[in-house]
N, C-alpha and C positions, 0 to 999 in steps of 0.2 A: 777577375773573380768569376767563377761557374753564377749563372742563374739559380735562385734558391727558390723550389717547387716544394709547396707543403701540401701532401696528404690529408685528407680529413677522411677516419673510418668511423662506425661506429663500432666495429669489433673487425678484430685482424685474426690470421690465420697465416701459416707458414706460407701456403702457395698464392697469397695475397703479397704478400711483404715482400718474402725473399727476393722476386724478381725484380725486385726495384734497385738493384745494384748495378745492374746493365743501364740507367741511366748516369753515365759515367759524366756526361756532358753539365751536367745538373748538381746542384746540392739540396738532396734531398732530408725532407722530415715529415716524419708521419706522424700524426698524434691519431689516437684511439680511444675509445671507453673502456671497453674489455676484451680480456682475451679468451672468449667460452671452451673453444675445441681443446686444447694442453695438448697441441703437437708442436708446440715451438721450446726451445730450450733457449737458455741465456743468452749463447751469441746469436744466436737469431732475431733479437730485439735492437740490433745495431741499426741506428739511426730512426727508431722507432721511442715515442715516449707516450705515455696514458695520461690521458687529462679525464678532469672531470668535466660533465657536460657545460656549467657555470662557469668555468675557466676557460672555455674552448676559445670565446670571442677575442680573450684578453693572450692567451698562449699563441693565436694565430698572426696577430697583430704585431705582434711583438719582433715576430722573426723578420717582420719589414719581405716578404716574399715577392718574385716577380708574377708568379703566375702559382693559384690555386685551387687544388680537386676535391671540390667539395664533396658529400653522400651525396648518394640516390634520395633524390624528395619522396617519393613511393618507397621504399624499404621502410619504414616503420613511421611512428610519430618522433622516436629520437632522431630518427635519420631525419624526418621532415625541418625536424628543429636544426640539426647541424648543418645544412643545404643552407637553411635561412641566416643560418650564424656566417657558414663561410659566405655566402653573398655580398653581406653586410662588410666581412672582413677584405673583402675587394672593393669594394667601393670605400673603403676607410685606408686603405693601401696603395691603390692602383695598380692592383696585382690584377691578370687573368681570370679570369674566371672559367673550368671545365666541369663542368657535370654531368657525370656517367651514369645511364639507365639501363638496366637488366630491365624492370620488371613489363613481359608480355604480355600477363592479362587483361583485359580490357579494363578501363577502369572504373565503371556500371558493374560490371561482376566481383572485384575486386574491395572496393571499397563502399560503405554506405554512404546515406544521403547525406549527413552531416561531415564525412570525411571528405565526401568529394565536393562538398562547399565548401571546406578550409583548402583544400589541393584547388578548386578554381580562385582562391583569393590570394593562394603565393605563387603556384608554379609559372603562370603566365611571367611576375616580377623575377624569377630565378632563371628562368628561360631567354628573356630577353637581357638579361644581364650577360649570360655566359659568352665568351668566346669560341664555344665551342660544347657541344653535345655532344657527347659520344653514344651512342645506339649499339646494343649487340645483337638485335636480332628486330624481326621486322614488325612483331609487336611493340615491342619497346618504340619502334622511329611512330610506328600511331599513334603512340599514345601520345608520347612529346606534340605531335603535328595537332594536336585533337585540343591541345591548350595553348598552346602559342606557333601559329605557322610558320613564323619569319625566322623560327632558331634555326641557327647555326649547326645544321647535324654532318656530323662524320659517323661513318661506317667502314668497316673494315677491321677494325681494330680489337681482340679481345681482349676489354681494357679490366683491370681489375681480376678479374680470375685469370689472363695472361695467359693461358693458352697448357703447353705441359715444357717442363723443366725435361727435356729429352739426355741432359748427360746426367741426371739422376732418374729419370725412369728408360732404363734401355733393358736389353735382353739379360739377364742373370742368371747361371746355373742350368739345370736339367729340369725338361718341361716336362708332367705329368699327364699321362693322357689320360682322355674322358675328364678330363678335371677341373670343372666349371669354379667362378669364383663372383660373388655381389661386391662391391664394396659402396657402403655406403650408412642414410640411417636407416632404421629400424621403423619406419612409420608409412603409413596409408600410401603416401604418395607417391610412394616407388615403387607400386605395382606388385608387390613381396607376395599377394596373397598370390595371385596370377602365376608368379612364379614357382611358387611350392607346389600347387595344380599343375601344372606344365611340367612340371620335373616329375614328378610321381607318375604321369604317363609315357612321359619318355623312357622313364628306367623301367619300365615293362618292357620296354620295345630295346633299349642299349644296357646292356650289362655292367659292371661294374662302374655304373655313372657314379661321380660325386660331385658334390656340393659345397661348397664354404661361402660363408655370411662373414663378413667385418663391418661391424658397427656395431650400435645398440639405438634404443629408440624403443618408444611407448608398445610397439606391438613384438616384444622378445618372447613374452610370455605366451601368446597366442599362437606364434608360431612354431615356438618349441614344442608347447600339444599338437598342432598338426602334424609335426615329423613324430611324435612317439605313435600317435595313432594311427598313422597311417604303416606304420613298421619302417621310419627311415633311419633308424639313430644310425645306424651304420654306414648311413650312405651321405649323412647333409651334419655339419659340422659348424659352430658356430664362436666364431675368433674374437668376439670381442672386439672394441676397437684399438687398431692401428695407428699408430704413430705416420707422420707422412713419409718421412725419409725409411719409413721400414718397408714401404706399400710394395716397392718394383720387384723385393724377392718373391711376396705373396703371387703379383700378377706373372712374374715368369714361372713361378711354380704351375699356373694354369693354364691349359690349352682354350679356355676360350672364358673370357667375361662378360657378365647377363648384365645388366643395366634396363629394368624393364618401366622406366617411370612414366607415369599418366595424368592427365591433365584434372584438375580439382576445381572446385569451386572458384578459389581464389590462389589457384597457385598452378605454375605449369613448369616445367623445366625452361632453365633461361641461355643454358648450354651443354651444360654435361661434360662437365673436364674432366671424369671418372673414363669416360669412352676415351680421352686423349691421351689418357697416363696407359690403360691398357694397350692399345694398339702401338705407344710409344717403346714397351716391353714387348713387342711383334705380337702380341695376343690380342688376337680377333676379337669383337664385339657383336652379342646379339644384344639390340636395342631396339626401341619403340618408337614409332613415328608420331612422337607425343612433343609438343614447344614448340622450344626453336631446336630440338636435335637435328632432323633433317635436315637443316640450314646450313648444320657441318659436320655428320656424319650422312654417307654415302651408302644405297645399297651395292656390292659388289667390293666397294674399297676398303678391304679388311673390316668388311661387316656387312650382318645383314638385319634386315628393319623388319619389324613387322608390327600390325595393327596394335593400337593399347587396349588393355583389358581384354585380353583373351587369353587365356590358360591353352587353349588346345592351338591357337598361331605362335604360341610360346616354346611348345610340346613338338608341334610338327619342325621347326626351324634348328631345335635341339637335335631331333631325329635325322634332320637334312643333314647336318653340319656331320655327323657324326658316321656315316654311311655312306657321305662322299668325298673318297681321299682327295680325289682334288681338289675340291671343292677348301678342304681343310687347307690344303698346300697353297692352293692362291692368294688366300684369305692372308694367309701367316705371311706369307713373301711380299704380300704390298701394305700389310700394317703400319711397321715403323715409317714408310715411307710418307706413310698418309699426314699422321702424325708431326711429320717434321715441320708441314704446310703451319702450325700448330706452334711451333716452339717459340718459347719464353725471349729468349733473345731477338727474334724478330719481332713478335706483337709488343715488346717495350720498343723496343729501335724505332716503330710505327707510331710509340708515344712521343719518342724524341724529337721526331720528325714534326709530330702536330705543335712542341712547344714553341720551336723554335719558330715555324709558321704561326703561332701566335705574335709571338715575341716581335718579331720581323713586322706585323702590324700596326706595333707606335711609330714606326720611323716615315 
């Protein structure tokens, strides 16, 4: 019989789930709370099921698992609560214990004083339970190191967001030129103001530039005034959002994807799989040297970085890309390749690899 590895989300998403099929070695089950984004359709829910949070301790238990992936303790107070539930569920199992950390912020800026007295009174006990940490970037391994030193941290792995599904995001159809594309939400954090500033100076300078937005989010409205004011309707176009398995036409339609996000109070980019689905379509990436992006996106390698929050290093790097063919041509020829470092079947294979290295630990 395969080893049975149960999931613990608090909300799933197609490019969370689906890769979890390439654990071929494994019998897999995911339980979740919800499912907010509505980019997954019915067979997409295969070996996935929704619990309520009340029923998580008793659903997890049940399945008798040899090894379990708990939430991120820092993703919310549900997440903090299901960390605590699957802990609990391993120690009443004798199952593994792995717990996966995105979040970089530090966690003095992140959380308040009463938060981070309930996070100093479980995480050290979740920590020292696990088997195994997984860390995506190198805020995340501080943060971990900052509550319990002696965890067990792996790195390498982009566990949870998986990296990009590259035989679904590859090159499709005829690419449009000057034809920038966002994809993502609609909100403060993504640099969106920056960006419409930076575009409205570039298309001074480059001719028939255009624009397309895929998403929504709280700031649609405000930004759809800036394009009518400033005279852009003809040039910045706004898609609504995208299904995921639709995404790779939009990004092959585009010769080059902005992803301009900036670090916040309490929130910074954790990786940016939006850069890995583009470049996986060979379309280049202008991005910001904002999280942990530079951790694994590259200046020169099918993309080029520049500082966050600036509209006119936004503008000039639009205007770069745009005026130098080669520049354009390098960019495009080594994207997918970059990419591939990236793909979905290796970063699970890289899971398989840690289970079974756990597993291998009782004997």
């Amino acid at each position: 019989m395969k080893p049975k590895v149960v999931f613990v989300s608090e909300a799933i998403r197609r490019d969370s789930h689906a890769p979890l099929r390439f654990l071929r070695d494994f019998e897999v089950v995911h339980f979740f709370c919800e499912a907010p984004y509505g980019d997954m359709s019915p067979e997409d829910y295969k070996g996935a099921r929704q619990v309520d949070l009340k029923d998580m301790y008793a659903a997890i238990v049940k399945e008798k698992p040899a090894i379990i992936q708990g939430a991120e303790p820092f993703g919310s107070r549900r997440a903090l609560r299901l960390s605590w539930i699957s802990n609990r569920a391993a120690r009443a199992t004798g199952a593994k214990l792995v717990v996966p950390i995105l979040e970089n912020r530090p966690i003095s800026a992140r959380f308040n004083r009463v938060q981070r007295a309930v996070l100093r009174l479980v995480c050290p006990k979740i920590f020292a339970s696990a088997a195994a940490v997984v860390v995506l970037n190198r805020g995340a391994q501080t943060n971990v190191r900052s509550y319990f030193r002696q965890a067990k941290i792996k790195r390498g792995i982009i566990w949870g967001v998986w990296g990009v599904d590259s035989d679904l995001f590859r090159p499709r159809g005829k690419r449009e030129q000057k034809s920038m594309l966002y994809v993502g939400r609609l909100v403060e954090d993504k640099g969106l103001r920056y960006l419409l500033e930076g575009f409205r100076k570039a298309a001074q300078k480059i001719p028939k530039l255009r624009l397309r937005l895929a998403g929504s989010g709280p700031l649609l409205k405000e930004l759809k005034a800036f394009v009518k004011k400033n005279n852009l309707s003809g040039q910045v176009e706004f898609l609504g959002v995208i299904k995921n398995v639709e995404l790779p036409s939009f990004f092959s339609r585009a010769d080059l994807c902005v992803y301009p996000s900036i670090t916040m109070p309490r929130w910074e980019e954790q990786v940016g799989t939006v850069n890995f689905q583009a470049l996986a379509c060979g379309t280049p990436v202008l991005t910001t040297m904002s999280g942990a992006i530079p951790e694994y996106i590259k200046e020169g390698e099918g993309a080029l970085l520049v500082k966050q929050r600036s509209a006119a290093a936004l503008a000039a790097a639009i205007v770069k890309y745009y005026s130098d063919r080669k520049l354009r041509e390098r960019l495009q020829s080594s994207a997918r390749q970059v990419a591939r470092k990236y793909d979905i079947k290796n970063e699970v294979g890289k899971a398989g690899k840690l289970f079974w290295e756990i597993l291998d630990e009782k004997k």
